[in-house]
Residue, then its C-alpha position, 0 to 999 in steps of 0.5 A: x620935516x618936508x615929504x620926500x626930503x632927507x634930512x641929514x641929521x636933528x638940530x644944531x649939530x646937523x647944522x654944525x656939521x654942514x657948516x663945517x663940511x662947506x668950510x673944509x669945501x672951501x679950503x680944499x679947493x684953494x690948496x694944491x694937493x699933494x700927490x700921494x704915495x711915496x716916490x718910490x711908488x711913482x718911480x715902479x709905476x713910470x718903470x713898469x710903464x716903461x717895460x709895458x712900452x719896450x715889451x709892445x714894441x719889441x713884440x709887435x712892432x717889427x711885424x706890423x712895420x714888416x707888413x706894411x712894408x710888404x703889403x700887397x705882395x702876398x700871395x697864397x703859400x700852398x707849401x705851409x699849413x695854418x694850424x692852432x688857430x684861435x683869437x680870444x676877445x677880452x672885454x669886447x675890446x681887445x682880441x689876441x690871436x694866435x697861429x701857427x704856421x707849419x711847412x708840410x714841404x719840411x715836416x721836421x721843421x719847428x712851427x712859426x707862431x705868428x701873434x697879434x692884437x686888434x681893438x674893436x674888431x673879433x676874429x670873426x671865424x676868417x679862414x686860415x690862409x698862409x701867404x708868403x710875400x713874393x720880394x721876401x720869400x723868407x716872410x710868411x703870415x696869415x693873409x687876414x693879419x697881413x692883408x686884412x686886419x693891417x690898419x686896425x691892427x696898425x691904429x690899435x698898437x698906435x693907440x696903446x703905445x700912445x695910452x701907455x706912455x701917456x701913463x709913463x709921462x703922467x708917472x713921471x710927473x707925479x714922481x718928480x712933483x713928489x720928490x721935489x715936496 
């Protein structure tokens, strides 16, 4: 036995289990593998991405295109109130934030919450400025989501609508390989 060596096992039935394992090897790497799990899987794995899809889109989509749209027109809104501030960063990698935004003109009427979620990048302690848009006076936003954060907040939902439905695809695949096996 050479120092430092492992040894897998003692005589010929160590050499008969390597010699079998290389064989399994090899036939392996020639046959096709077949996916695994049942269609049914696949099918609840390609509808579940395909609700994680709609729910991104419905939830964030409609404001990110609304700031691009108005972007650079925001201006200070000393008539609203940023309250209940806070972003969480999860992993180092995904911050959701969160504000309300209150009328002090209006104090009966309910708060707006306005949310969003960046990658790569943290809330940092950003003041809390309401701003409302000077061509759509009904738009109003937190200047660091509308102004500040816009492209990354931009790029990170590109890039997790495109992760997800590359999930979807490959969910779609494998269920249609399955269920033609």
């Amino acid at each position: 036995m050479a120092f430092g060596k492992r040894q897998s096992g003692v005589g010929a039935t160590a050499q008969a289990l390597n010699v079998d394992i290389a064989a399994a090897q090899s036939q392996a790497v020639t046959e096709t593998a077949q996916p695994t799990g049942s269609p049914i899987r696949w099918l609840i794995v390609m509808v579940a991405c395909g609700a994680m899809l709609y729910g991104l889109f419905v939830s964030y989509g409609p404001e990110i295109l609304r700031d691009h749209r108005l972007a650079g027109t925001w201006q200070p809104a000393y008539d609203l109130e940023a309250m209940d501030g806070k972003c969480e960063r999860t992993n180092f990698v995904i911050t959701f934030c969160s504000a309300k935004i209150k009328s002090v003109a209006r104090p009966d009427q309910a708060p707006t919450t306005h949310k969003f979620f960046m990658l790569f990048s943290g809330g940092g302690g950003e003041a809390l400025v309401p701003v409302r848009s000077t061509t759509d006076r009904a738009a109003v936003s937190i200047f660091y989501t509308a102004e500040t954060k816009l492209w990354n907040r931009t790029l990170s939902f590109i890039f997790s609508a495109g992760i997800i439905a590359l999930f979807g695809f490959g969910a779609l695949l494998v269920f249609w390989r399955a269920v033609n096996s």
